[in-house]
N, C-alpha and C positions, 0 to 999 in steps of 0.2 A: 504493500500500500504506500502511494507516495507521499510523500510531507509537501511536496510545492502546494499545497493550499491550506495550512494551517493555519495559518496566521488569521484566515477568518475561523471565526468566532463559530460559527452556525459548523461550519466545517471539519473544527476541529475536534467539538463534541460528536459529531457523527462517527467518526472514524475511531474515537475512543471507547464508543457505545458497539460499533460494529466488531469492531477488534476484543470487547470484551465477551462481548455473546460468543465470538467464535473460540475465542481460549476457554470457555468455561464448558459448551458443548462438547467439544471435541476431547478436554481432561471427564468428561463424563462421562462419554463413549455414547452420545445420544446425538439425536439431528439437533441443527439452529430453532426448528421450529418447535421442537419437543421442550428443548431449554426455555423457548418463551412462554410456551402455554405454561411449564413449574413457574417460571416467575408471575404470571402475572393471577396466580394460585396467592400468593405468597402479602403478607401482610402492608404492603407499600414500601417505599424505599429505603426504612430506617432496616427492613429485615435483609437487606445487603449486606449488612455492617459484617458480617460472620465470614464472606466469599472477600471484604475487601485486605487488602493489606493496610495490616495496624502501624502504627507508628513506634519507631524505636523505643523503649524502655529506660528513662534517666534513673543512673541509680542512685542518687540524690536522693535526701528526703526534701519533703515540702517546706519552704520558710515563708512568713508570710514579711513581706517588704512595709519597714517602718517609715513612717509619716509618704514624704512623693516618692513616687516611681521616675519621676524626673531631676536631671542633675545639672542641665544647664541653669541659669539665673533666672526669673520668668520677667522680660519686659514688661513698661506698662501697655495696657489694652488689650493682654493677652484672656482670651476666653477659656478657663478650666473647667471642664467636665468631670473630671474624675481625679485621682492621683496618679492618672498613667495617662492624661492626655491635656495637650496644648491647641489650643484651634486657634489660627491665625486670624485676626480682626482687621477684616478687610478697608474700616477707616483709615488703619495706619497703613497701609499701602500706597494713597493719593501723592503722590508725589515721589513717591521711589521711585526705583530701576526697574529693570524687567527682571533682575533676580531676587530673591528674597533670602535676604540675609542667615545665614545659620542661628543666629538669636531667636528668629521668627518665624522661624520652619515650625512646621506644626505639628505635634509629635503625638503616638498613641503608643504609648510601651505597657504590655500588660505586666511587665514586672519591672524593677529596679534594672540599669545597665550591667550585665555582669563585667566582672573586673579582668583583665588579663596583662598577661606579662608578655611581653611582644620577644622577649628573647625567646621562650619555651613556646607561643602559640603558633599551632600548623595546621594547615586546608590540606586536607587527605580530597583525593578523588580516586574513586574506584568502582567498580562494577562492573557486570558480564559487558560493555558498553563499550572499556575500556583495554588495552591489550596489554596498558603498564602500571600499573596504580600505583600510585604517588603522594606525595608531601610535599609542600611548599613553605619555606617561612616566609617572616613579613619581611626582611629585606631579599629576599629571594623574587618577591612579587613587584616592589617598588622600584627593582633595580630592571626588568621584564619591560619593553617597547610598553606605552602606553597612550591612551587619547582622552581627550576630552569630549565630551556630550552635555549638552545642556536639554533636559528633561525634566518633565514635570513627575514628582509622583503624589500622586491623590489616592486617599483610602476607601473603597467599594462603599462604606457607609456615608462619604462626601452628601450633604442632601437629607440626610436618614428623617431630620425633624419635619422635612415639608408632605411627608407621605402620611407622618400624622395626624400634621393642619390638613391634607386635601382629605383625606378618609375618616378623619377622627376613631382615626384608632390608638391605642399607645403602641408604642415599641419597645423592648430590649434594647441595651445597646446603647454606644455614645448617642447623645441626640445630636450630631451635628448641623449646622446650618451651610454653609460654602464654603469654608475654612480650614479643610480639609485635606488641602491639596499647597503646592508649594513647589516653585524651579530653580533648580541650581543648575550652576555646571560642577558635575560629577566627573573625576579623573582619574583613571583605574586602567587593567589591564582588560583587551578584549576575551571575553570568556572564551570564542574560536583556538587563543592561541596557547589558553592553557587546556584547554580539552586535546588539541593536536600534539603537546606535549604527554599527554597523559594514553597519548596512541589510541583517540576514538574511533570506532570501528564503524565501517561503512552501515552495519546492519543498525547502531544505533538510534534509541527511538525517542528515549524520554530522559530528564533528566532532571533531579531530585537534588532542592537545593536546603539543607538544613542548617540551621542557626543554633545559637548557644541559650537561646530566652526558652523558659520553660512554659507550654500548651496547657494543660491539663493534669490534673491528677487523674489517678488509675482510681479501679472502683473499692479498693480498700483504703484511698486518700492519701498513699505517701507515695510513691511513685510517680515524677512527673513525665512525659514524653516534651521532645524536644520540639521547637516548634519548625515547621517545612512548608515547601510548596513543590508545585513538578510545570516543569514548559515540556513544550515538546521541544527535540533536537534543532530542528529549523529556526525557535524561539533562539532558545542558548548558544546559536551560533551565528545569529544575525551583528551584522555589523555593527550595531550601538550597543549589543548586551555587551553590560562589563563587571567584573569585580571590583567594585571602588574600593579606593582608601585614601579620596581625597575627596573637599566638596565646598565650592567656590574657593579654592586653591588655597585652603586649610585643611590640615588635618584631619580625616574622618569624626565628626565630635562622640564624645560616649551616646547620646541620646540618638544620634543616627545613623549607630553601626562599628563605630569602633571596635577592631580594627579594620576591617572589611566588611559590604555587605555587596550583594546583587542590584544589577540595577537592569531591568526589563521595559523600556522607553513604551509609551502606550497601555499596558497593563496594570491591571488593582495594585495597591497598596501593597497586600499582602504577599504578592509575587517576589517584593521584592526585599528579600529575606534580609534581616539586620545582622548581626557576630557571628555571620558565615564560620560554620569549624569543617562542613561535610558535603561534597557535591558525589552524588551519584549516578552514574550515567547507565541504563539499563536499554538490553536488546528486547525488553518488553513493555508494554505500558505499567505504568506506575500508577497505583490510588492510593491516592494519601489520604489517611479519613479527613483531613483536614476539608481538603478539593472537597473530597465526594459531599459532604455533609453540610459544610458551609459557605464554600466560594459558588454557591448557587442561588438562583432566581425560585424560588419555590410560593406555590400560589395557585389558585384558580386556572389563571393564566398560564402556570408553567409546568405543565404536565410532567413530572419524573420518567427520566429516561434513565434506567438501570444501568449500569451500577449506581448512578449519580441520582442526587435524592433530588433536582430542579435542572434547570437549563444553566450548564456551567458559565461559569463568567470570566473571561480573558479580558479584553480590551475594554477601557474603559468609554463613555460618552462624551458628548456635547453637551457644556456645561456653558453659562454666563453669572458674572457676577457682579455687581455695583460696588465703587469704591466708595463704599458711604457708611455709616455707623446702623446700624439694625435696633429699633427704627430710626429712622433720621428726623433731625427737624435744624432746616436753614431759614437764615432771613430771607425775604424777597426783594435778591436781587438777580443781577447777570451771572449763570455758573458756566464753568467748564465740567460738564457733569464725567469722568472716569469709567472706566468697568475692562475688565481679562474675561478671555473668549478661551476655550481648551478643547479640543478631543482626544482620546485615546488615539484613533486610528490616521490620524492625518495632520492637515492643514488648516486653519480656518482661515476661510476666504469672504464674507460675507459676515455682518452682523445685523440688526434691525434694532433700534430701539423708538419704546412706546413709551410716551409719555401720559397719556391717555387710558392706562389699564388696560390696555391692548384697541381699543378702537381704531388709533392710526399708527401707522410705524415710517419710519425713515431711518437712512442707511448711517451709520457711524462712520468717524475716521480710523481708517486701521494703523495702526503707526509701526512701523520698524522698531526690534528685529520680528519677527513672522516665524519661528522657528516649529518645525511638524514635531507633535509629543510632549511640547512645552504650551504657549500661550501666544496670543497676540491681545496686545492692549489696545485700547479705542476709547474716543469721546464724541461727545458732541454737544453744541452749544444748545444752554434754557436757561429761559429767563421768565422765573413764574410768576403767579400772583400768590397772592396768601389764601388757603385753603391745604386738604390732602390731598393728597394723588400716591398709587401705585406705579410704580417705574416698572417697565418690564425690559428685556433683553432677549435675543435668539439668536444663537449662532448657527451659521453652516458651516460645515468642512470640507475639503478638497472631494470625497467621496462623495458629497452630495446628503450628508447625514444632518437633519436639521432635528434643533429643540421640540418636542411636542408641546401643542399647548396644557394637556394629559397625560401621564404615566399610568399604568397598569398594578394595580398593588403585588409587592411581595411580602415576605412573614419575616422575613429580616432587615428589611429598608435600603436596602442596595441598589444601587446605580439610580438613583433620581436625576431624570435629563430633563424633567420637563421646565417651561419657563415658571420662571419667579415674580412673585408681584412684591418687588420692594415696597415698604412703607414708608412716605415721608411727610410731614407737618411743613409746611411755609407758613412762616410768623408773621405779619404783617409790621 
């Protein structure tokens, strides 16, 4: 089966659903079709968990992390959700750069930074995948060709709070609002040239990138499993994937990876793994219960496709955001009103903004740099009177992918692309 079309989304969950019915039938000694009729016997897709591969074993016991799970310094205007996450307030942005400084990156760590000793820590890669399994240190990697990438990465739940306002339902989970997401330039080695050091094998499929932050306890509560994710081959060897260990040309910080993490340009948060210790490169598909059970759309709408419990989620959407405080309220004069445009999968080449709550729209200015995976910024001139209004935004990207004015609910609040109706007061 070929990987030249993975990189879509719809595509690449086919081929993982396809290829798992077939390994599961054929170790059973039964037809495709027999295998499906057991499964769809079978109690929906949480009863996969038993056929999926589990997560490694930390033989660690559980600590629970005193006071924040964050160690950088927390700027003013930063919005905290929890002790393991920073959300970027998009007021303080109006006037920066196109990158967002490491202070104001926006961070979700479910535990404390673990600590490491960069003389004793090493990136093992190994697996049927591989011909040479290996070990790397950290000046072994830093001293390796490297490039820069400037990239946006945004977490799957970016949005999570407006699927609440639009359905009034609660959710689990950070409530985040758009502050979720964040671009740096990232400078690292390209993953390509350490997997061809590590002698990847033509038949290579998927590859399994594990961190040092600990997922879950086990069902007796002391046992953590490491936390992971999996690309396919074609992911992990495209041109922009890299192992950083630099980012705006500092230091990898504790909070976002030190010493090294993954960086998947376009793709969820979660892909792209923080205190990388473990890459595994397998001649078969990989389920991580992680993927299977969480990096999914699950809902009404998103039927389970087995092994995976919803419609998997790779690349991220088309997003817009206002450079404005939540809610806003300006005097009534002349603005230069702000806002960043993003998609996972491309370019953004169009914007619309309404000022009107969507009644009428006009075109924004796009401004240079325009970089695909990262962001393009835009404004446009108002000059209001004193009253409310909801400000809206929509972006399109190179692929033709535009904001809806509706998203579809999921049970986890993932990927919200649809437009937004800012709230703003002018004061007379």
């Amino acid at each position: 089966m070929s990987d030249e079309n993975l990189f879509d989304q719809e595509d690449y969950l086919q081929a993982r659903v396809d290829e798992y019915i077939w390994q599961q039938s054929t170790s059973a000694g039964i037809s495709r079709q027999r295998f499906l009729q057991i499964l769809a016997t079978m109690a929906g897709a949480g009863a996969m968990g038993g056929l999926a591969r589990s997560a490694p074993a930390h033989a660690e016991t559980a600590s629970k992390a005193k006071g924040s799970k964050i160690i950088k310094p927390l700027p003013p205007g930063y919005i905290s959700h929890s002790k393991g996450t920073l959300e970027m307030n998009w007021e303080a942005m109006y006037g920066r750069g196109y990158l967002v400084p490491n202070d104001w990156f926006y961070v979700h760590n479910r535990h404390a930074p673990p600590t490491f000793d960069l003389s004793t820590w090493r990136l093992r890669i190994e697996g049927t995948g591989v011909n040479t399994p290996c070990e790397f240190t950290y000046d072994e990697i830093i001293a390796m060709p490297s490039i820069s990438v400037t990239s946006a990465i945004e977490c799957a739940a970016n949005g999570r709070r407006f699927f609440e306002e639009a359905y009034n339902i609660p959710l689990s989970g950070t409530r985040w609002r758009l502050g979720a997401i964040g671009v740096a330039e990232w400078t690292g080695v390209p993953l390509s040239l350490l997997l061809e050091r590590a002698g990847v094998k033509a038949t290579a499929r998927d590859v399994l990138v594990e961190g040092a932050d600990l997922d879950s306890l086990d069902s007796k509560g002391t046992n953590q499993a490491k936390f992971s994710s999996v690309v396919p081959i074609a992911k992990a060897t495209a041109d922009h994937s890299l192992l950083v260990y630099a980012m705006n040309g500092e230091a990898l910080p504790p909070d976002h990876g030190q010493p090294c993490r993954v960086i998947f340009p376009g793709w969820s948060g979660n892909a792209n793994v923080k205190w990388i210790e473990r890459i595994e490169v397998s001649e078969t598909p990989i389920y991580s219960q992680w993927v299977l059970d969480q990096m999914v759309l699950t809902g009404a709408d998103y039927p389970a496709k087995s092994p995976y419990r919803g419609k998997l989620i790779t690349y991220q959407n088309v997003k817009s955001a206002f450079e404005l405080a939540w809610p806003a309220t300006l005097s009534a004069r002349k603005y230069l009103l702000r806002g960043r445009s993003w998609s996972g999968k491309g370019k953004i080449v169009r914007v619309e903004v309404s000022l009107d709550g969507g009644k009428t729209w006009q075109l924004a200015r796009l401004r240079e740099p325009n970089f695909p995976f990262a962001w393009v910024r835009w404004d446009i001139e108002w000059h209001p009177v004193p009253g409310e209004y909801a400000l809206q935004a929509r972006a399109t990207d190179n692929l033709g992918n535009t904001q809806p004015n509706t998203v579809p609910w999921n049970d986890f609040g993932l990927l919200y692309g649809g437009v937004v109706s800012h709230p703003v007061t002018v004061q007379g």
